[in-house]
GUMAR-590773 format. One line per 5 residues: their letters; for each residue x, y, z of N, C-alpha, C. Coordinates in steps of 0.2 Angstrom, whole numbers, plus 2048, in hexadecimal, padded with zeros to 3 digits. Atoms other than C-alpha are relative to their C-alpha. Layout:
<pts>
A> X,Y,Z,X,Y,Z,X,Y,Z; ...
</pts>
This chain:
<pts>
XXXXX> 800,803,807,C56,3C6,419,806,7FC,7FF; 7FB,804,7FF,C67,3C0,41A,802,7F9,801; 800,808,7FD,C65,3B2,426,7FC,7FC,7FD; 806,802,803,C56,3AE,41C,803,7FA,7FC; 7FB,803,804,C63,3AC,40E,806,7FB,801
XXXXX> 7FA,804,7FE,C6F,3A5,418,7FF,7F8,801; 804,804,7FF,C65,398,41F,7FD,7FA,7FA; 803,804,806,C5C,393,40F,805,7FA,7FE; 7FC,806,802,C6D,38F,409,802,7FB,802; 7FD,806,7FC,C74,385,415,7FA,7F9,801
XXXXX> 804,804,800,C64,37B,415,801,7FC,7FA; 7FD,803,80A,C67,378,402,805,7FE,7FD; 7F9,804,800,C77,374,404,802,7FB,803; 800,804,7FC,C73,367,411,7FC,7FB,7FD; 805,803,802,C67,360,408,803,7FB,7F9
XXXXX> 7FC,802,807,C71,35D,3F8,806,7FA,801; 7FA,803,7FE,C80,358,401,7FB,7F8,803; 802,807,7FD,C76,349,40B,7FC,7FE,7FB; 803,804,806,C6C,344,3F9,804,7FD,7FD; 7F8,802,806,C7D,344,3F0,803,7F8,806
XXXXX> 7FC,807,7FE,C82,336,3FF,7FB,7FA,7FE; 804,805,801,C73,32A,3FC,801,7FC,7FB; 803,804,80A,C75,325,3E8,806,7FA,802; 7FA,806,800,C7F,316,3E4,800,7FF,7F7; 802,803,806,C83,30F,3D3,7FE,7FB,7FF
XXXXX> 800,806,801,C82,2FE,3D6,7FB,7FF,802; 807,803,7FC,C73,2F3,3DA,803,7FA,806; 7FF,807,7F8,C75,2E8,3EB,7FB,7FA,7FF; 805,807,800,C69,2DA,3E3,803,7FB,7FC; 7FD,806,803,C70,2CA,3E1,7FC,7FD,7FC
XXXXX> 807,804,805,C68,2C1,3D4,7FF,7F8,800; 7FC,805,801,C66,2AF,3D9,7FB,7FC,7F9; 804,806,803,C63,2A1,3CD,7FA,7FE,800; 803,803,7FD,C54,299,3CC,801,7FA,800; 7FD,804,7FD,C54,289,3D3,7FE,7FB,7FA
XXXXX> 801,805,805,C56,279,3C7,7FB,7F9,801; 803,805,7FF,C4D,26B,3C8,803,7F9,804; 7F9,806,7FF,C55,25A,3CE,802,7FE,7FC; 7FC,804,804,C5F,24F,3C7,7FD,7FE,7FD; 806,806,800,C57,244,3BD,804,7F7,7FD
XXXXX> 7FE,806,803,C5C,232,3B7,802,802,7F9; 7FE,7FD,807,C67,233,3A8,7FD,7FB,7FB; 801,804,804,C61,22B,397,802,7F9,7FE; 7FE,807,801,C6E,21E,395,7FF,7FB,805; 803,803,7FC,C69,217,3A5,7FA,7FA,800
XXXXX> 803,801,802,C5B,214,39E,7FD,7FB,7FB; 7FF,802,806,C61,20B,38F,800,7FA,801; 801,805,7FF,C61,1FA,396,7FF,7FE,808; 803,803,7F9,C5D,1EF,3A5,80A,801,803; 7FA,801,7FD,C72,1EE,3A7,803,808,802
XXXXX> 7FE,7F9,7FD,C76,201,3A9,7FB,804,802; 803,7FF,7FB,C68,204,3B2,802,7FD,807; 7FC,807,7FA,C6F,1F6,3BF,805,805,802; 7FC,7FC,800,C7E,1FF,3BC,801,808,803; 802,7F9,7FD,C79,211,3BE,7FC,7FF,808
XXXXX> 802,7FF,7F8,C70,20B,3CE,805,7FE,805; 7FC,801,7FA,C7E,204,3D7,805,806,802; 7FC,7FC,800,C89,212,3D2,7FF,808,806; 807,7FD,7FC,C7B,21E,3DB,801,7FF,806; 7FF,801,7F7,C7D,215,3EB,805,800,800
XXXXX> 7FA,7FE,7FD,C8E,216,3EB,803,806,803; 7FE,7F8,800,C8E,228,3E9,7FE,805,804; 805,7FA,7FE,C81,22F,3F1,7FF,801,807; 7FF,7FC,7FA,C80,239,402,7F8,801,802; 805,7FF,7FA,C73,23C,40E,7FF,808,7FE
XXXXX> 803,7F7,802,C73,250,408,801,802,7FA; 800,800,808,C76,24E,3F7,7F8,800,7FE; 805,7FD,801,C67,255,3ED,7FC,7F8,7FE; 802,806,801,C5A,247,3E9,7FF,7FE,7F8; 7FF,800,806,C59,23E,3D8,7FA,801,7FB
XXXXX> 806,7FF,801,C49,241,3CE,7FF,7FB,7FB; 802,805,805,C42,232,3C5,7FB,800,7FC; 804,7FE,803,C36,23A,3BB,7FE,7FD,7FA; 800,802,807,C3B,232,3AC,802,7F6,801; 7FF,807,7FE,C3B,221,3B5,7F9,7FC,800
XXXXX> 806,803,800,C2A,217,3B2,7FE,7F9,804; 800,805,7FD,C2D,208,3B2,809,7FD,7FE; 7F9,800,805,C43,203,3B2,800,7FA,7FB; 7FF,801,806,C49,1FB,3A4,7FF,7F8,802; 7FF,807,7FD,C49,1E5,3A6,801,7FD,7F8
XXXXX> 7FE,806,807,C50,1D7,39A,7FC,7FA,803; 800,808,7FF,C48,1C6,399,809,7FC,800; 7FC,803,802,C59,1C0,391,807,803,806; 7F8,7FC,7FC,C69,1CB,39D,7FE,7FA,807; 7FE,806,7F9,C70,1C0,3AC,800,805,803
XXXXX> 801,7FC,7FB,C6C,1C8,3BC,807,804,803; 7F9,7FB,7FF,C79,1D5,3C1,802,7FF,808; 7FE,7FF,7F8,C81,1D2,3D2,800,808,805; 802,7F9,7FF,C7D,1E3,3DC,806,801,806; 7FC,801,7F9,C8B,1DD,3EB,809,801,7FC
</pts>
């Protein structure tokens, strides 16, 4: 009966002791972002045929082969004057 008891406990001690190593406090789940949309064509761009011209030349200056793409959603048809002198793009 002894061993019985001896036994028991040391199982119950073993048992406690390896549950007590498992807990943690913290959580290991990164939370990422979720993903944005693209870019899109900003407003003032938009605003005449000259800062459209404008914002498109700037664009090609700027832009990279892995750079995210630009989203023209809000682009229908661009902006045009009968009256503006044509804007040199060179």
């Amino acid at each position: 009966m002894r061993n019985l008891n001896k036994t028991l406990f040391l199982g119950l001690l073993a048992g406690a002791l390896l549950s007590a190593c498992g807990g943690s406090d913290h959580d290991d789940v990164v939370v990422v972002p979720p993903p944005t949309g693209p870019a899109q064509v900003p407003d003032s761009a938009l605003a005449t045929s000259a800062s459209f011209t404008q914002f498109a030349i700037e664009q090609s200056r700027s832009s990279s082969d892995s750079a995210e793409p630009l989203g023209a959603d809000k682009v229908s048809v661009p902006p045009s004057s009968e009256t503006d002198e044509p804007v040199s793009l060179g």
